[in-house]
C-alpha positions as CSV (number, residue, x, y, z in Angstrom):
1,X,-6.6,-11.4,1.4
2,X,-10.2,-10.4,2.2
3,X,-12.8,-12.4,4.7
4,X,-15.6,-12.1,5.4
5,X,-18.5,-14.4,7.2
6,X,-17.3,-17.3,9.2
7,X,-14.1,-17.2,7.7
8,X,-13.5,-13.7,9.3
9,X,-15.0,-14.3,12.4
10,X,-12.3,-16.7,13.1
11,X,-10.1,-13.3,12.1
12,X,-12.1,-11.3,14.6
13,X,-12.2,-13.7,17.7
14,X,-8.5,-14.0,17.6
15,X,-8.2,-10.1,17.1
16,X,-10.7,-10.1,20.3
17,X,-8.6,-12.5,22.2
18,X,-5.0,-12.2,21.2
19,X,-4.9,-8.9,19.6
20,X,-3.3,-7.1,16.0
21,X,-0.4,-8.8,16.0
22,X,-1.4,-12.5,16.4
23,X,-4.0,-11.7,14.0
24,X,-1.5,-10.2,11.3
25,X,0.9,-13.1,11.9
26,X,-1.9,-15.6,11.4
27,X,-3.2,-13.9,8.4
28,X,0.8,-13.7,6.7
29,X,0.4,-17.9,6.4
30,X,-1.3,-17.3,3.5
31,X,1.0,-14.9,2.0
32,X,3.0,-16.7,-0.4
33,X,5.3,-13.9,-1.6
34,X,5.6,-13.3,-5.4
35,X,2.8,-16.1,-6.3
36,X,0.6,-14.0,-4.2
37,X,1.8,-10.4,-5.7
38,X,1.3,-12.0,-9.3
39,X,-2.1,-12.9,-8.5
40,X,-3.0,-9.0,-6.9
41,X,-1.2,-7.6,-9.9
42,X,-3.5,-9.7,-12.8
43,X,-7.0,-9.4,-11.1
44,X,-6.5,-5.2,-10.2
45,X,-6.2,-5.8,-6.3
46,X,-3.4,-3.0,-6.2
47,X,-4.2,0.0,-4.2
48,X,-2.6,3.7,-3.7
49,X,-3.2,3.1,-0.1
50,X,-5.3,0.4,1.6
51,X,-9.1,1.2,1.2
52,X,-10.6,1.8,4.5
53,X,-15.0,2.3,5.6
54,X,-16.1,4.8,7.3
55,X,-16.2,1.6,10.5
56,X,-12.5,0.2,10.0
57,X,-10.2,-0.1,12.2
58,X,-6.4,-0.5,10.2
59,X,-3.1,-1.1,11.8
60,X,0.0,-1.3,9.7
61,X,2.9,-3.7,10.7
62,X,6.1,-4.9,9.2
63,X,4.9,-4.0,5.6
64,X,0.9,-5.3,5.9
65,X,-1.7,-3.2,6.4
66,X,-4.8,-5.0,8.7
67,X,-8.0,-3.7,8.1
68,X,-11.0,-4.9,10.0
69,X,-14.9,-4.4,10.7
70,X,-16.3,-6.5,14.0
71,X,-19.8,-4.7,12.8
72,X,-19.8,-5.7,9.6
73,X,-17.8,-9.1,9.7
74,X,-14.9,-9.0,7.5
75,X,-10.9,-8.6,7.7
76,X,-8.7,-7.8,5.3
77,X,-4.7,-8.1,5.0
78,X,-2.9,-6.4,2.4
79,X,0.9,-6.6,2.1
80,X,3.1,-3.6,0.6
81,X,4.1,-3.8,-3.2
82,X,7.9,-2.0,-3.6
83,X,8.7,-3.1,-7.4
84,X,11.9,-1.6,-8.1
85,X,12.2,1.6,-10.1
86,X,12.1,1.6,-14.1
87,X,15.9,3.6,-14.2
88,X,13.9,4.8,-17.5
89,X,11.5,6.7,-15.3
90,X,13.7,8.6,-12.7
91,X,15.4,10.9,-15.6
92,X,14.6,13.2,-18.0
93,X,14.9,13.8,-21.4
94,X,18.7,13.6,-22.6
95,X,19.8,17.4,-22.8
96,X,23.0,18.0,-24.6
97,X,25.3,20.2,-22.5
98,X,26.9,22.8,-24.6
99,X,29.9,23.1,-26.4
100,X,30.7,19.9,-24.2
101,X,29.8,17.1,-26.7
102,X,28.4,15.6,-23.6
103,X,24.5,14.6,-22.8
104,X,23.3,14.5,-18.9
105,X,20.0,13.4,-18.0
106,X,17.7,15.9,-16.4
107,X,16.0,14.3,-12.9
108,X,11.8,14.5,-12.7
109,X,9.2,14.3,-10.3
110,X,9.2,11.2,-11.0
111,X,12.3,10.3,-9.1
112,X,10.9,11.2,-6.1
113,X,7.6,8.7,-6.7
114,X,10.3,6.1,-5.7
115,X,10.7,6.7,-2.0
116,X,6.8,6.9,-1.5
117,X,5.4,4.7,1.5
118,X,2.7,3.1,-0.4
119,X,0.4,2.9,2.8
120,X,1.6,6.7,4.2
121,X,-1.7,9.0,5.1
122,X,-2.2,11.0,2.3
123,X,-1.3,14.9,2.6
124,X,-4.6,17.1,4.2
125,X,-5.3,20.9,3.4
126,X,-3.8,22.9,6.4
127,X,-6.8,24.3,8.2
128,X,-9.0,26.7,6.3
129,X,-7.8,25.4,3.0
130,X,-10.2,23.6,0.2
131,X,-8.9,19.8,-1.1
132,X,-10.3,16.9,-1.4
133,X,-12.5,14.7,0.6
134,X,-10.6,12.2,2.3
């Protein structure tokens, strides 16, 4: 859900009065589960983490991820995506064990993908290294 205008500064004033969490359970009434994640899914509103300016505030909570601007005017709440894994994508190729007739699955990387907090901090160069820009 994204507002901005008006309808955020309804958003804002209740942040202002009532603070994060009456605005994040105000905001969840319009969550309407899978209709809502089907709708995300088909018009590319699907994120690695929840995009932030350089002005935001974000707090996450229960699984939603509030992101706000007072300066600019506009609120955004995004809700956490966990589909479960494809069991096609957390092993490997079949590898045939010898002289055992048997075949065992080798594990990937992308086993691990699974367990990934979808709104975790993303990993920054220890001091004096070169990454990114975050």
């Amino acid at each position: 859900m994204f507002l901005q205008g008006d309808e955020a500064e309804e958003v804002l004033d209740l942040l202002d009065r009532h603070g994060v969490d009456a605005a994040i359970d105000h905001l969840t009434g319009y969550d309407y589960g899978t209709e809502t994640t089907q709708a995300a899914l088909e018009n590319g509103y699907v994120y690695d983490a929840p995009p932030v300016g350089a002005l935001d505030r974000t707090v996450i909570r229960d699984g939603y991820a509030l992101t706000y601007n007072p300066f600019l005017g506009y609120v955004s709440l995004l809700r956490a995506h966990t589909a479960p894994p494809d069991p096609t994508l957390r092993s490997g190729p079949a590898v045939e064990r010898p002289g055992t007739g048997t075949v065992q699955r080798r594990p990937t990387a992308r086993h691990a993908a699974a367990d990934v907090d979808p709104f975790a901090a993303p990993a920054r160069p220890a001091p004096g290294t070169w990454g990114p820009s975050l």
